[in-house]
N, C-alpha and C positions, 0 to 999 in steps of 0.2 A: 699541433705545435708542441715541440719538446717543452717540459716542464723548467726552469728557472730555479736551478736546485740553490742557489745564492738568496732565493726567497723563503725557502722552507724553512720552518723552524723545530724544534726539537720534536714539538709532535707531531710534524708533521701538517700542520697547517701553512697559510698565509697569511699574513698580516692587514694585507690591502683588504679580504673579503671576510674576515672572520665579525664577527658578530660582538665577542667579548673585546679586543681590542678598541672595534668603532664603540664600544658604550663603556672606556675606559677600565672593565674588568681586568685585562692585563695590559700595560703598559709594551709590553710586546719585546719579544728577546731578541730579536734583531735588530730590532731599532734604539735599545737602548744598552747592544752590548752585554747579550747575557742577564741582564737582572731584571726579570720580571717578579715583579715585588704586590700586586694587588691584587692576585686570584688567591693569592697564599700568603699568612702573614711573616713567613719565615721565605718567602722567592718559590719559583717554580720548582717541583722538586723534579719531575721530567727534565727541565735543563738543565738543573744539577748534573744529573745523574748520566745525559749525552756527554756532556763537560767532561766528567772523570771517566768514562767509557772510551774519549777519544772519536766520539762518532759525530757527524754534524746534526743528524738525526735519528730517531727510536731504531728505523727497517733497517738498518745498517750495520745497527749493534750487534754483538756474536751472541749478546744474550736475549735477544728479541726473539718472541715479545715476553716479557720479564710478570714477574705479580703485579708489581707495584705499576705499569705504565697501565695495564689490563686494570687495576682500583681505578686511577686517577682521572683515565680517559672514559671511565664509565660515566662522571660527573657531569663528562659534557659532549659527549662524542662515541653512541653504543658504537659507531662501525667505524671509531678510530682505527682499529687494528687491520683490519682490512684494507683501508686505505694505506695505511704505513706501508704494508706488505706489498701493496699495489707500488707507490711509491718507490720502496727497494729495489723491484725487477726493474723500474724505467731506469733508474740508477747506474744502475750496472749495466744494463744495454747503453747507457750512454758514456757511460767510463770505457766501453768495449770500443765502441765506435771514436771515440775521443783518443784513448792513445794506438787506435790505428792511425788515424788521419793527423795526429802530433809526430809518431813518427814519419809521416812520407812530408809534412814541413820541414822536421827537420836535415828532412835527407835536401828538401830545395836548397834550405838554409844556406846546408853546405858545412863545411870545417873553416872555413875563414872567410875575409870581406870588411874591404874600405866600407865601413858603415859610421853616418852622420849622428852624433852622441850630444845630446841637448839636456843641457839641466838650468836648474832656476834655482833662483832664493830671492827674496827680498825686493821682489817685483823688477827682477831684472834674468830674462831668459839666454842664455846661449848655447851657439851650435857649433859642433869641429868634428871632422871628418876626423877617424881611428882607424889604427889598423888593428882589427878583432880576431881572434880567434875563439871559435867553438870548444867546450869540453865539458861534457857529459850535461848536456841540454843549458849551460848557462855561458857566460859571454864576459871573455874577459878584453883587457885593453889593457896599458898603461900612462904614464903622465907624473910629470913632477908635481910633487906635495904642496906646492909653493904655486901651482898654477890657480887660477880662476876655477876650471875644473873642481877642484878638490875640496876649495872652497866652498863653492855652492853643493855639491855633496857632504860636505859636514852639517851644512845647514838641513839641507831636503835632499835625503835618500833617493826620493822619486826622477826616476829617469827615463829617456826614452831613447830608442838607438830607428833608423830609419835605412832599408838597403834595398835595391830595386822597387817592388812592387811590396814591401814589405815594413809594419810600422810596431814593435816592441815596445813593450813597457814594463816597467821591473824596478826595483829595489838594488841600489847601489851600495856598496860597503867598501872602502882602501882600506886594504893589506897590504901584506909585506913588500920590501923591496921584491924587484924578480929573481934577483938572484936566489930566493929563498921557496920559490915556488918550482918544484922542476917539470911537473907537466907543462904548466905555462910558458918555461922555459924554452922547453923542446918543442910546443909546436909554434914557438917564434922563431926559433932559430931555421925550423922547419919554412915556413912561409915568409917573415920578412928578419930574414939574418942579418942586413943592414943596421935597420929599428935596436937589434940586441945589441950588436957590433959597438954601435954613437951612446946608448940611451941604459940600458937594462945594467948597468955595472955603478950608474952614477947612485951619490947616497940617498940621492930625494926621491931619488923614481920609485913611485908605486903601483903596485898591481891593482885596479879596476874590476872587481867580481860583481857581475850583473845578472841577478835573480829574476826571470818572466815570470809577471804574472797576468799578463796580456799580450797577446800577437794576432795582429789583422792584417788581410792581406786582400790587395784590388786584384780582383781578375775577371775575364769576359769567357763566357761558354757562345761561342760562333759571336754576334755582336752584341747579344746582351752583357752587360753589368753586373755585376754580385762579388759581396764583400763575404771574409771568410772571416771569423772569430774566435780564437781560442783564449778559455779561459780557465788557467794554468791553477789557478786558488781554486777551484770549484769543480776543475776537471772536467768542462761540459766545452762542447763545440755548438756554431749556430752558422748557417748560411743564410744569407741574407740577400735577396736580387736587389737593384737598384733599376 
């Protein structure tokens, strides 16, 4: 089974199985967001130091394995570095494998598509069929400022778009009018000229930019089941039979 690189932490541990964690030694940087505050009285200095590196974890870094991860992991882990390293190659095999099989999604995706656009806030969910188009792996729409819509994304970002066999979820932000975006522009006018024609010139209208950080998709290999996983934060793929 593929490793769960959204579990790992700076050094390369887990949190469910580690030893210091379960007997409160560190409060764990995953789960509290980076500040692991009781193996150190100053925080972890390995998460620090992932943090300003830009890596999620140690095997990833350019500068791996550094002095200080080699001191620190001596403390508690002689064949931490080994494991890291181990760790890095599953990594990148599956970052390989992952944006092959992101791009042949998004080639299904497609560059456009009536896709059903649901947001919430305030314990009230709604759903409205858009006319989307594709550009450069994220998913735009438009909609009046003034709608329900726009609304409930000022409240909660969190969105999800749903198109044949296919279910998105992503991070929502309104921008500018469309007039002021011209790719957007062009592949509306390209696919629904209408939609521009009535909509994309009035003052309210706004552009809908929706960021994935999840897309799952049903499908059957002869009459089996199996759901497909991509997860756009962490860059890992999972298949899953049902």
């Amino acid at each position: 089974m593929n490793t769960d690189f959204s579990q790992i932490t700076a050094c390369g541990g887990s949190c469910s199985g580690c030893k210091h964690f379960l007997s409160d030694e560190c409060e764990g940087c995953i789960c509290n967001g980076g500040k692991c505050v009781k193996m150190w009285q100053n925080g972890c200095d390995i998460c620090k130091c992932c943090t300003e590196h830009g890596a999620s974890f140690c095997g990833i870094c350019s500068e791996f394995p550094c002095a200080m991860l080699k001191e620190k992991l001596s403390q508690w882990d002689e064949n931490g570095v080994d494991r890291l390293e181990a760790l890095a190659n599953e990594y990148r095999e599956q970052n390989r494998e992952f944006t092959e099989k992101l791009l042949s999604l998004m080639q299904k995706l497609g560059t456009h598509g009536i896709m059903t656009l649901s947001t919430s806030s305030k314990a009230r969910v709604s759903s409205r069929p858009m006319s989307v188009v594709v550009i450069d792996g994220k998913f735009y729409c438009q909609t009046d400022i003034n709608y329900l819509k726009c609304r409930q994304i000022s409240d909660n970002p969190n969105v999800s778009l749903c198109t044949r066999n296919f279910s998105i979820e992503g991070r929502c932000i309104i921008s500018d009018s469309p007039i002021k975006n011209d790719a957007f522009l062009s592949a509306m006018k390209k696919y629904y000229k209408s939609a521009v024609m009535k909509y994309s010139t009035l003052p309210t209208e706004r552009v809908l930019e929706i960021t994935p950080t999840l897309i799952y998709s049903w499908s059957y290999q002869l009459t089996k089941p199996y759901m497909e996983y991509f997860d756009l934060r962490n860059k890992t793929y999972r298949k899953e039979w049902k």
